[in-house]
C-alpha positions as CSV (number, residue, x, y, z in Angstrom):
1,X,-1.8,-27.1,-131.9
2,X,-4.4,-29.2,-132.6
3,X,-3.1,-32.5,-131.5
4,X,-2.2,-30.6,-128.3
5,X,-6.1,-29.9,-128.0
6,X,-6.8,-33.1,-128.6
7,X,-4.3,-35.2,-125.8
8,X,-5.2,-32.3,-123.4
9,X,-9.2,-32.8,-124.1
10,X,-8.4,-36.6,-123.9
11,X,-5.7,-36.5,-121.0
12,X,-8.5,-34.5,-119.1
13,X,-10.9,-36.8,-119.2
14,X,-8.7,-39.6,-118.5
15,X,-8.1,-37.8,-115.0
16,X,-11.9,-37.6,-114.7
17,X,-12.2,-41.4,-115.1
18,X,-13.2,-41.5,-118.1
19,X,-11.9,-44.4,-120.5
20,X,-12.4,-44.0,-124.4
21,X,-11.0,-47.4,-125.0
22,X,-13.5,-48.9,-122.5
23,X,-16.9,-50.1,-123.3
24,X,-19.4,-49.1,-120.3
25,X,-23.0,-49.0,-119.8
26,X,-25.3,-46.4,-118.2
27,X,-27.4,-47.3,-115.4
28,X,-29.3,-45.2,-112.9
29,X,-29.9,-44.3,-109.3
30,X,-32.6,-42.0,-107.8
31,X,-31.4,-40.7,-104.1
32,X,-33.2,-38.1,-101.9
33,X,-30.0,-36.0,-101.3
34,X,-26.9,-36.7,-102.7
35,X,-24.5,-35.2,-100.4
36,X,-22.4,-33.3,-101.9
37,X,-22.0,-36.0,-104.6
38,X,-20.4,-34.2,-108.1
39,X,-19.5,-35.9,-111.5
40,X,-16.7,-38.3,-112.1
41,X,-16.7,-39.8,-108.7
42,X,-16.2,-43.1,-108.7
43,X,-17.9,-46.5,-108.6
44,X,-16.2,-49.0,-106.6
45,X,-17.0,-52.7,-106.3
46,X,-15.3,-54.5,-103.9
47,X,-12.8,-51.6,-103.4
48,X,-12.0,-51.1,-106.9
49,X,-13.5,-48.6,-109.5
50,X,-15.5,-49.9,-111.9
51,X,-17.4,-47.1,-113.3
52,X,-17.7,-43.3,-112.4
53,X,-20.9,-40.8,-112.2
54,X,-21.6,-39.5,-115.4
55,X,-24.2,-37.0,-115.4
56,X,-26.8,-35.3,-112.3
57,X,-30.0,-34.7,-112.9
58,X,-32.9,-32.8,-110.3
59,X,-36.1,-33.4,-110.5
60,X,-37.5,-30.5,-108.8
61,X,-41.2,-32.1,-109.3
62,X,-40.1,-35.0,-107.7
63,X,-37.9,-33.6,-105.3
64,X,-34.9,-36.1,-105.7
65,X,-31.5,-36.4,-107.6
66,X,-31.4,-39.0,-110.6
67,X,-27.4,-39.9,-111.2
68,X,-26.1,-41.5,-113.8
69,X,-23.6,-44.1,-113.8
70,X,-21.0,-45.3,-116.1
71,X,-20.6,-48.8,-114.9
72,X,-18.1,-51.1,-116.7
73,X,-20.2,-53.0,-119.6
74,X,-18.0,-56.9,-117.8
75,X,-20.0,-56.0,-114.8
76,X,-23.1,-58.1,-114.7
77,X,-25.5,-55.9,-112.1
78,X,-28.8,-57.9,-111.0
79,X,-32.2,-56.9,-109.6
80,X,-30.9,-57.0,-105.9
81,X,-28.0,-55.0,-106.6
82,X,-27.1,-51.5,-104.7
83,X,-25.7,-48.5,-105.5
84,X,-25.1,-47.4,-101.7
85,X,-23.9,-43.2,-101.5
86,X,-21.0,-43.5,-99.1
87,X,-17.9,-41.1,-98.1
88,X,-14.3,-41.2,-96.6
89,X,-12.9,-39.3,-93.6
90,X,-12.0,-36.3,-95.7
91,X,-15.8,-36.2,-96.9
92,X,-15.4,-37.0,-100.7
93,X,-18.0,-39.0,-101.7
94,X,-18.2,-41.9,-103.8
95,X,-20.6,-44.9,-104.9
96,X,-20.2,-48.2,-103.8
97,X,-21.8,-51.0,-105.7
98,X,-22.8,-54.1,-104.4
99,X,-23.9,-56.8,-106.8
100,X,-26.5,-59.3,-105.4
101,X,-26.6,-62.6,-106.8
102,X,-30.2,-63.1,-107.1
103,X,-33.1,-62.0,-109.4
104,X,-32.8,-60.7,-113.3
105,X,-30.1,-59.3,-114.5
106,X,-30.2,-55.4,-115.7
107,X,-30.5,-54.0,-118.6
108,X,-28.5,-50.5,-119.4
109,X,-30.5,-47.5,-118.8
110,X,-32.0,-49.6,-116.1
111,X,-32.5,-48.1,-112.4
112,X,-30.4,-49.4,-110.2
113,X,-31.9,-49.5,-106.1
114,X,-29.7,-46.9,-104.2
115,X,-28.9,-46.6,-100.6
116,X,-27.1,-44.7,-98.1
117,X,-24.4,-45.8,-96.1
118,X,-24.1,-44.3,-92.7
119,X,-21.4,-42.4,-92.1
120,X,-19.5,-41.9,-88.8
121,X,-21.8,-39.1,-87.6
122,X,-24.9,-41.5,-88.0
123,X,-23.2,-44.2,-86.0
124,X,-22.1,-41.9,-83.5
125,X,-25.5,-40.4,-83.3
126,X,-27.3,-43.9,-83.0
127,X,-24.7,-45.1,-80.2
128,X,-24.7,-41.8,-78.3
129,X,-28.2,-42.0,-77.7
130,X,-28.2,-44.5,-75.1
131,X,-24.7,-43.5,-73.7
132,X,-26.8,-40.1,-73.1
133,X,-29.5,-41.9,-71.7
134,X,-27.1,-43.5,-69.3
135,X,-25.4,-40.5,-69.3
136,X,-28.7,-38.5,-67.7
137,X,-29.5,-40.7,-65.3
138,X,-25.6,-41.1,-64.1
139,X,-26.3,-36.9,-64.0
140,X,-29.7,-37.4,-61.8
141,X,-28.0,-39.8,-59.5
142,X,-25.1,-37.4,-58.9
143,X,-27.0,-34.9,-58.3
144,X,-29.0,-36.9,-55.9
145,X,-25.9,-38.2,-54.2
146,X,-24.7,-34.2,-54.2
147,X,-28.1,-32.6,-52.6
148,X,-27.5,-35.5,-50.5
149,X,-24.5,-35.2,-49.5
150,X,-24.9,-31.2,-49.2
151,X,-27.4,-32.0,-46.5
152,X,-25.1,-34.1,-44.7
153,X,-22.5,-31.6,-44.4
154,X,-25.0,-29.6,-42.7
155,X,-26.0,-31.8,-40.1
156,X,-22.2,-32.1,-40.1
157,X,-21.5,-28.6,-39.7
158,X,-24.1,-28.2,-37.1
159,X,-22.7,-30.7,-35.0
160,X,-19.2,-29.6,-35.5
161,X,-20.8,-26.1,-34.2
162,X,-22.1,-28.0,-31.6
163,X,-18.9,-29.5,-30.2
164,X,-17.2,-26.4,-30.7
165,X,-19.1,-25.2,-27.3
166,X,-19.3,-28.5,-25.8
167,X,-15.8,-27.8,-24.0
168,X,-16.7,-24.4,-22.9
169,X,-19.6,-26.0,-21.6
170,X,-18.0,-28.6,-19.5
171,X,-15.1,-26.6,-18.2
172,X,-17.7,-24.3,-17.3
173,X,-19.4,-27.2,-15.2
174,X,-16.2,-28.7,-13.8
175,X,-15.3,-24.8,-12.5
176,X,-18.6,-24.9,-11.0
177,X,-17.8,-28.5,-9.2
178,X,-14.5,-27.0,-8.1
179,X,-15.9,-23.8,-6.5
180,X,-18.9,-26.7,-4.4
181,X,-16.7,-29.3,-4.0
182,X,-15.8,-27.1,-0.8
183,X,-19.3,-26.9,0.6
184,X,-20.2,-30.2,-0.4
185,X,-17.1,-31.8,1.7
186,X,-18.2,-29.4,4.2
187,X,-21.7,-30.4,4.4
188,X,-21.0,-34.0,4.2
189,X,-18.7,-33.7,7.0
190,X,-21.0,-31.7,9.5
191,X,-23.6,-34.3,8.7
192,X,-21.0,-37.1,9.9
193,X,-20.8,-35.2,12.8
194,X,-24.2,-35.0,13.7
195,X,-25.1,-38.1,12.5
196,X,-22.5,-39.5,15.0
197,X,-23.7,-37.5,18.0
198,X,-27.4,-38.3,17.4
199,X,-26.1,-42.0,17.6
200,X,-23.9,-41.7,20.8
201,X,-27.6,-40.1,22.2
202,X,-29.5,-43.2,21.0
203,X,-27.0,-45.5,22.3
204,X,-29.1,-45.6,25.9
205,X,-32.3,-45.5,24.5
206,X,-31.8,-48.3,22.5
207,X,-30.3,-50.6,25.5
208,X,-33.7,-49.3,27.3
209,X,-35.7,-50.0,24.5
210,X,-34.0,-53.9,24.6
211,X,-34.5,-54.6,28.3
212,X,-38.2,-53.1,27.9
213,X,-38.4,-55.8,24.9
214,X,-37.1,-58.6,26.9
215,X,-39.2,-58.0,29.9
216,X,-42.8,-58.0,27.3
217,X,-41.3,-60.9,26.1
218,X,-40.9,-62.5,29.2
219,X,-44.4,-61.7,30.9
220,X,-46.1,-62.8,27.4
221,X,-44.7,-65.8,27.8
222,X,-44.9,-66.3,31.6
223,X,-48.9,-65.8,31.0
224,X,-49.4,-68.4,28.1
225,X,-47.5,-70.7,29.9
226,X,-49.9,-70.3,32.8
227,X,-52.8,-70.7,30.7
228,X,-51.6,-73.8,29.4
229,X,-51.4,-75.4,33.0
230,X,-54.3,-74.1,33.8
231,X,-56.1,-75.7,30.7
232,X,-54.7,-79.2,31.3
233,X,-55.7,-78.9,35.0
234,X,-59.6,-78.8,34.1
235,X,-58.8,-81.4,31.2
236,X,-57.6,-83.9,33.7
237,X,-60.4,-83.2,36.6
238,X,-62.9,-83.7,33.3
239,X,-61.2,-86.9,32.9
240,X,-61.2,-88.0,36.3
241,X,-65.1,-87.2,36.6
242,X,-66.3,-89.4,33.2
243,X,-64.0,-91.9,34.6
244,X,-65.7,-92.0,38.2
245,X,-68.8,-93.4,37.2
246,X,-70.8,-91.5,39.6
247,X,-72.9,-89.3,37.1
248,X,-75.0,-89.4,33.9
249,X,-71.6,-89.4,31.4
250,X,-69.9,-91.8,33.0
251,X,-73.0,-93.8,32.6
252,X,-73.7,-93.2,29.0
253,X,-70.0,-94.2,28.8
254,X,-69.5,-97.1,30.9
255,X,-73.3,-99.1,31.0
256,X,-75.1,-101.1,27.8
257,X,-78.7,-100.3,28.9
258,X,-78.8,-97.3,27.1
259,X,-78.0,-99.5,23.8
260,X,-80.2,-102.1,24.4
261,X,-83.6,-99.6,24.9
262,X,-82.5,-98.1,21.5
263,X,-82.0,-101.4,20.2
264,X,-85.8,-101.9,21.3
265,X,-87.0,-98.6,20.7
266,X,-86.3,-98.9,16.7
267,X,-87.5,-102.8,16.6
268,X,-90.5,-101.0,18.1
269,X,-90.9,-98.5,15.5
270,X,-89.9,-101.0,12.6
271,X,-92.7,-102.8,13.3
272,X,-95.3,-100.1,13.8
273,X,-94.4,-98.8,10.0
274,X,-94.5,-102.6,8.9
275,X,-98.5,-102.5,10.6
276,X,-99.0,-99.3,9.3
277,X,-97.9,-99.9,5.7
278,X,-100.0,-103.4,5.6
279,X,-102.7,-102.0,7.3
280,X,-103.4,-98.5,7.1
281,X,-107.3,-98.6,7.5
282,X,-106.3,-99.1,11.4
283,X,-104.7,-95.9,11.5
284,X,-106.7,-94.0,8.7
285,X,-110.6,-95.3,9.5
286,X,-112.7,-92.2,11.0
287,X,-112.4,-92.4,14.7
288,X,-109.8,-94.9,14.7
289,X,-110.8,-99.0,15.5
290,X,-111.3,-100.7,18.5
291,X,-108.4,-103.3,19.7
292,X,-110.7,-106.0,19.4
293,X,-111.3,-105.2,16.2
294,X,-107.8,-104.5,15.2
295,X,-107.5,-108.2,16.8
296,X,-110.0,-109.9,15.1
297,X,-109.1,-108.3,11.7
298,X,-105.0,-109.5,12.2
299,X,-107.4,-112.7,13.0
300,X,-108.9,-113.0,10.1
301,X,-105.8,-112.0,8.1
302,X,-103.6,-115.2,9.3
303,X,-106.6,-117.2,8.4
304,X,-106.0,-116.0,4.3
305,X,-102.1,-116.3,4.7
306,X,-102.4,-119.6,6.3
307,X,-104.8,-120.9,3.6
């Protein structure tokens, strides 16, 4: 009986993890919540178990979880190590170790740092964020594109409406055209008519109307054409008359004498300025000069010039 107790108390603790042949040292890990996390759960390292959790202790004060771990004593755990909380699909929870290379390597009883992994929630959490961002505003254009599309189909709608009376509309026109077609031939051909016999009535006035042009035309004509003769008539006796020599035109036209006193005229006057610009006392002297004394003064000033 009692080696039965003994290979059950030891088989039991086998199961748990626990190896009485092993030598292993404890190290610790403080974590805010532990998930669920229970003793003899293992320690992996690079997929295989190297340890297991030993003990769980609260610290209410604190408010965190201190865990103890049973860590093979061949394991050489450093300063930058990490005992990282992680879980499967089936939500059993382990402790995965990973063993840095740098800094100091631990003591037992030391605290290991801890970390969580994320688990498939967290990652879908983090990526669904900005899917649902996308996500909203793929919702706000669709609805956009719906209101938008909800007022098209009422404009469509309405102009479906719209057409639906369209052909009552226009048969009502073209029944309309039918009944007037009648009167409007009828009308059009009385015009005709009338037009043609108000024509046929003009016919003579119009032949009037051309002879009474003609004849205007005619006598217009006749009269400037009489005119003209006229005009030339007086033209040529005009002519005749300047060329007759018998009166003061002819004269101016045909005889020199008239040239020749203007000629003598402005000679004349040329050399009455010429006096009267040399000697203006002549001219200017208070009761005018006698001509001997105009004389003897021209006298007296050829003397001078001839000296």
């Amino acid at each position: 009986m009692t080696i039965s107790i003994v290979l059950l108390y030891f088989g039991f603790n086998f199961l748990k993890g626990i190896d009485f042949f092993s030598s292993d040292h404890k190290y610790y890990a403080i974590f805010k919540n532990v998930d669920r996390l229970s003793e003899s759960n293992q320690v992996f390292l690079n997929g295989l178990a190297v340890g297991r959790v030993s003990d769980l202790i609260i610290e209410q004060r604190k408010d965190r979880v201190l865990v103890e771990l049973s860590i093979d004593s061949k394991i050489q755990i450093t300063e930058s190590s990490i005992a990282m909380l992680n879980g499967d699909l089936l939500g059993s929870r382990f402790i995965q170790l990973v063993v840095g290379k740098s800094g100091r390597q631990l003591k037992p009883r030391d605290t290991i740092r801890s970390d969580v992994a994320k688990g498939i929630a967290d990652f879908l959490a983090e990526n669904a964020e900005p899917v649902a961002a996308n996500l909203q505003s793929t919702l706000q254009k669709l609805n956009i594109m719906l209101d938008t599309l909800h007022r098209s189909a009422a404009l469509v709608n309405n102009m479906l409406t719209g057409f639906q009376s369209t052909p009552e509309r226009v048969n009502y026109t073209i029944s309309n055209l039918n009944g007037r077609m009648g009167e409007v031939s009828g009308t059009v051909t009385a015009v005709g008519r009338n037009l043609n016999a108000t024509l046929t009535e003009l016919k003579p006035t119009l032949e009037n109307f051309k002879v009474i042009s003609d004849s205007l035309k005619r006598l217009q004509l006749n009269g400037t054409i009489t005119k003209a003769q006229e005009s030339l008539t007086k033209l040529n006796q005009t002519l005749a008359s300047l060329n007759s020599g018998d009166n003061t035109a002819s004269k101016l036209l045909t005889e020199d004498s008239l040239y020749h006193n203007l000629n003598s005229l402005l000679r004349n006057l040329d050399s009455l300025a010429t006096h009267f610009n040399e000697n203006p006392r002549h001219f200017m002297a208070p009761l005018g000069k006698s001509r001997k004394r105009i004389e003897r003064d021209l006298e007296q000033q050829r003397k001078r010039n001839g000296q």
